[in-house]
C-alpha positions as CSV (number, residue, x, y, z in Angstrom):
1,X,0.0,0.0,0.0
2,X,1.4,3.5,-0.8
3,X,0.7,6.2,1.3
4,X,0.7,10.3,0.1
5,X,0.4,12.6,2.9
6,X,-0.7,16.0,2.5
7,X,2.1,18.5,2.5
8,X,0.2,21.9,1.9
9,X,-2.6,21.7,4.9
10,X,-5.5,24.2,5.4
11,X,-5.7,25.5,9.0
12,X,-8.8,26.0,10.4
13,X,-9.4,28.1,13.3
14,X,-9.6,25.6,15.9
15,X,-12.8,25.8,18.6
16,X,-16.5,27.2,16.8
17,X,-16.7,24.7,14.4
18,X,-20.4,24.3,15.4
19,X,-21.2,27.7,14.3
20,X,-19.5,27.8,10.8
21,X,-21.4,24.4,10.2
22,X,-24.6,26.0,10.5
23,X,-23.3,28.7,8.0
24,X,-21.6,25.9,5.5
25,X,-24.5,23.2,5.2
26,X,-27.1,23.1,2.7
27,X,-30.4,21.6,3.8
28,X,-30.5,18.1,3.4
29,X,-31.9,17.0,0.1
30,X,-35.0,15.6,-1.3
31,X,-34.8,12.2,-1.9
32,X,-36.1,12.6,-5.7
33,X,-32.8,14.8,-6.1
34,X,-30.2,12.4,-5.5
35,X,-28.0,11.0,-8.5
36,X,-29.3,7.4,-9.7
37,X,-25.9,7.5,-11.5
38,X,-22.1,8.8,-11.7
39,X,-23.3,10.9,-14.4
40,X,-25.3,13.1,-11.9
41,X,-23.0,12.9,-9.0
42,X,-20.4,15.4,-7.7
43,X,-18.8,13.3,-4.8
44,X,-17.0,10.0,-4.4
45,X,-15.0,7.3,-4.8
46,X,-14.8,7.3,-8.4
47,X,-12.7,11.2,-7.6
48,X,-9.8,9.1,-7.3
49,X,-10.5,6.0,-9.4
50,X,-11.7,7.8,-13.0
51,X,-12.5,5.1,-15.0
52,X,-12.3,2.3,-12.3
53,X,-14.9,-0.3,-12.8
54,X,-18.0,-0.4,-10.3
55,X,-18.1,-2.7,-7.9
56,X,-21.7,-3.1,-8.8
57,X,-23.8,-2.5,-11.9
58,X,-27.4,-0.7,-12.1
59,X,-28.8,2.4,-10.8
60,X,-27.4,4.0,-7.4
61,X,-29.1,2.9,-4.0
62,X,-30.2,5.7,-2.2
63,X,-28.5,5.9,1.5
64,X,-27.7,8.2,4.4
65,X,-25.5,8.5,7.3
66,X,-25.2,10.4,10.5
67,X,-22.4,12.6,11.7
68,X,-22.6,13.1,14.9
69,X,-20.9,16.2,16.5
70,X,-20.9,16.2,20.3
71,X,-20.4,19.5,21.5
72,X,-18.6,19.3,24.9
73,X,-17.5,22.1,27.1
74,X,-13.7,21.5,25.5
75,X,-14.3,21.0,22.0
76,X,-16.3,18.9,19.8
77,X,-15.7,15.4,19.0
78,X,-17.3,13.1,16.6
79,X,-18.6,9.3,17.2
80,X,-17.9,6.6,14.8
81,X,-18.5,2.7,14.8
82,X,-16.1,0.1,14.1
83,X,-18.1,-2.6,12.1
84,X,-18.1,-6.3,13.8
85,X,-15.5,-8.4,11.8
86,X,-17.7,-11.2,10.8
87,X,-19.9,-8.7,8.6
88,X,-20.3,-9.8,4.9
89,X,-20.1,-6.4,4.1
90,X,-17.3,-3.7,5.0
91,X,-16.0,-6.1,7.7
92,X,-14.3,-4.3,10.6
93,X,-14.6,-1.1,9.3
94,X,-14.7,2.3,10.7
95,X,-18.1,4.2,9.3
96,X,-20.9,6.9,10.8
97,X,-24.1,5.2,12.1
98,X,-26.5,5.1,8.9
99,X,-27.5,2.8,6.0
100,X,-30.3,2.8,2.7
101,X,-33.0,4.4,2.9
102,X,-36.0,2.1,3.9
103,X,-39.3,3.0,2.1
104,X,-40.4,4.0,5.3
105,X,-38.3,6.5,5.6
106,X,-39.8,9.7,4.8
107,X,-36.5,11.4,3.6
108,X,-32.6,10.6,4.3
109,X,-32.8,12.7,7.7
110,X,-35.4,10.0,8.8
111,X,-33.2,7.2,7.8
112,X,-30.0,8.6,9.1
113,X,-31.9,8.9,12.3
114,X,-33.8,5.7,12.3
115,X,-30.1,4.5,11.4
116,X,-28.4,5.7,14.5
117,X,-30.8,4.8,16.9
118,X,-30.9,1.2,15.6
119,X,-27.2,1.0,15.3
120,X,-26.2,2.6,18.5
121,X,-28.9,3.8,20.3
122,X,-28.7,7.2,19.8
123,X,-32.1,8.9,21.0
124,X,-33.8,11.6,18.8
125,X,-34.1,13.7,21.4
126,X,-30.4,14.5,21.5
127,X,-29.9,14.9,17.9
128,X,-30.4,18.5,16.1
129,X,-29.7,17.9,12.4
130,X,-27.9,21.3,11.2
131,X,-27.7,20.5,7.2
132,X,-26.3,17.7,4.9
133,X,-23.3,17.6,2.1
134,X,-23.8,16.7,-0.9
135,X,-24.5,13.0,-2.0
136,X,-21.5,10.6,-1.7
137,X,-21.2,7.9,-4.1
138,X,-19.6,4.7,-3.0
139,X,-18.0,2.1,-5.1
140,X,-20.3,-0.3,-4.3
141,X,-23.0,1.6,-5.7
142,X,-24.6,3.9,-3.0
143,X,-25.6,7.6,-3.1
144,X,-24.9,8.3,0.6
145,X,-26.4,11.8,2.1
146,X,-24.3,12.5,5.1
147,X,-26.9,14.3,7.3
148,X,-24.5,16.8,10.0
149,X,-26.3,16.6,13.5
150,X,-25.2,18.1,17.0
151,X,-25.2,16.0,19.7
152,X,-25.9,17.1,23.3
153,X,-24.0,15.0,26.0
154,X,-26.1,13.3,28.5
155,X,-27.0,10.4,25.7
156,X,-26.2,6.6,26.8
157,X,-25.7,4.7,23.3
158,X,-26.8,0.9,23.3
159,X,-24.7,-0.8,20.2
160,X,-26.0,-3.4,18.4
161,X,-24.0,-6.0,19.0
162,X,-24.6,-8.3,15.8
163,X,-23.4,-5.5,13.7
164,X,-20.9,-2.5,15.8
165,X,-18.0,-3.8,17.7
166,X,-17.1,-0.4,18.7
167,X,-18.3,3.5,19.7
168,X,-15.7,5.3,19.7
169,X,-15.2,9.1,19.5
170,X,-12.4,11.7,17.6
171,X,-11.8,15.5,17.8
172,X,-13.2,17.2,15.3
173,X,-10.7,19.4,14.9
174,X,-7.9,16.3,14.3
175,X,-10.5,15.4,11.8
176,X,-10.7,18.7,10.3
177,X,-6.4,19.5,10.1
178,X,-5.8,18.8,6.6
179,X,-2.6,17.8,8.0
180,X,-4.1,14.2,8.8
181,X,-5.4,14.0,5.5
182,X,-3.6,11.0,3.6
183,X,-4.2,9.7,0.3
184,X,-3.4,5.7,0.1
185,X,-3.8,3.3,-2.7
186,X,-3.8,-0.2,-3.0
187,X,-4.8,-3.3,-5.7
188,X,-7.9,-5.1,-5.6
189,X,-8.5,-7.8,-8.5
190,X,-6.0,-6.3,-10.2
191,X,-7.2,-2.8,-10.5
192,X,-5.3,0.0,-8.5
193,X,-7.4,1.8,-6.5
194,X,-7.0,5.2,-4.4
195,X,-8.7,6.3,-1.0
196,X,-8.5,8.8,1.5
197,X,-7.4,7.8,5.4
198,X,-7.4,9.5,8.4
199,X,-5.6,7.4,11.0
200,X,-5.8,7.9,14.8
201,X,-4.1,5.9,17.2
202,X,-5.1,2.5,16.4
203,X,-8.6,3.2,14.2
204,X,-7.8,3.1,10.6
205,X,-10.5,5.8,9.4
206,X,-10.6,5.3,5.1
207,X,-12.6,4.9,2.0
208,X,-15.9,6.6,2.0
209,X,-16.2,7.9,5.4
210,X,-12.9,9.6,5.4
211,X,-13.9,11.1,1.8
212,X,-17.2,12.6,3.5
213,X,-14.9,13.8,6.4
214,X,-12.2,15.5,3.2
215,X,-15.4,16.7,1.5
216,X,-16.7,18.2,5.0
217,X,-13.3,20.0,5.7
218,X,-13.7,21.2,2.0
219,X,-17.1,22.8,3.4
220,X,-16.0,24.3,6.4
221,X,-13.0,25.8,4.1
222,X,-14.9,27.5,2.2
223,X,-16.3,29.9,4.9
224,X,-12.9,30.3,6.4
């Protein structure tokens, strides 16, 4: 595996970052807006792979994710899940609570929360959604809305055990320092592939959740 580490960071006033999210976001979309293909989409793996082969073939699934941002009295921080390692699917690795949208999901903020509360029992009643990013496209075949939500401590989260090994939280602002920004790349069935990681202490933060984290910090830069 090579690794590129970034050598030109973007600094980011440290402490706030609650308030320039509110003035960064978009509202989260409709669900009849997201891209049913890479034609349409903006965002995502295929950044770094152009003309990789999909991992899957036929119209994008629609999906959303929460990213939650505890604001504590010395900073906010930012919980993630380490997947079980028996999963068929993404085994072991690190991702935001969420999943597709269920048709009984009246739009991706409803799945992101239904997601989070089933996931790791994460009640509502702590979650304020402040805006969304644009769609996210995943290689195998996802259009993943990451729906941005502020977290108020006092929460107890109950993981599902069949699916998350681990809760685990990081600093928004180590997320945030383009400094821990590293591009990696790797072959799978022959094809090179590239992907952005975030590494802290032993989680191994990559693929599409550190690309909605890159695209996030590409948000918040923008308002600078």
């Amino acid at each position: 595996m090579q690794i590129e580490t970034m050598t030109s960071p973007l600094a980011l006033n440290a402490g706030g970052y609650l308030e320039k999210l509110r003035h960064s976001l978009a509202p989260p979309p409709l669900l009849t807006s997201l891209p049913t293909g890479l034609e349409a989409a903006r965002f995502g793996d295929f950044q770094l792979n152009p003309g990789a082969p999909p991992l899957r073939k036929g119209p994008l699934m629609p999906a959303a994710v929460l990213v939650p941002v505890v604001s504590y009295d010395g900073g906010e921080r930012v919980i993630l899940t380490k997947r079980q390692a028996n999963l068929s699917n993404h085994a072991g690795q690190i991702s935001f609570p969420g999943g597709r949208v269920d048709p009984t999901d009246a739009d991706v903020v409803a799945a992101a929360l239904r997601e989070a509360e089933e996931e790791i029992g994460l009640a509502r009643r702590h979650v304020d959604v402040i805006g969304a990013l644009d769609p996210y496209v995943t290689g195998t075949g996802f259009a993943v809305v990451p729906v941005v939500a502020q977290v108020t401590p006092g929460f107890v989260l109950r993981p599902e055990q069949g699916e998350v090994a681990e809760v685990f939280e990081v600093p928004f602002g180590f997320l945030m320092d383009e400094r821990n920004h590293q591009r990696h790349s790797g072959v799978f069935n022959g094809v090179e592939r590239h992907w952005w990681a975030m590494p802290y202490h032993d989680y191994y933060i990559w693929g599409a959740t550190a690309g909605m984290l890159r695209n996030l910090h590409q948000a918040l830069a923008r308002n600078v």
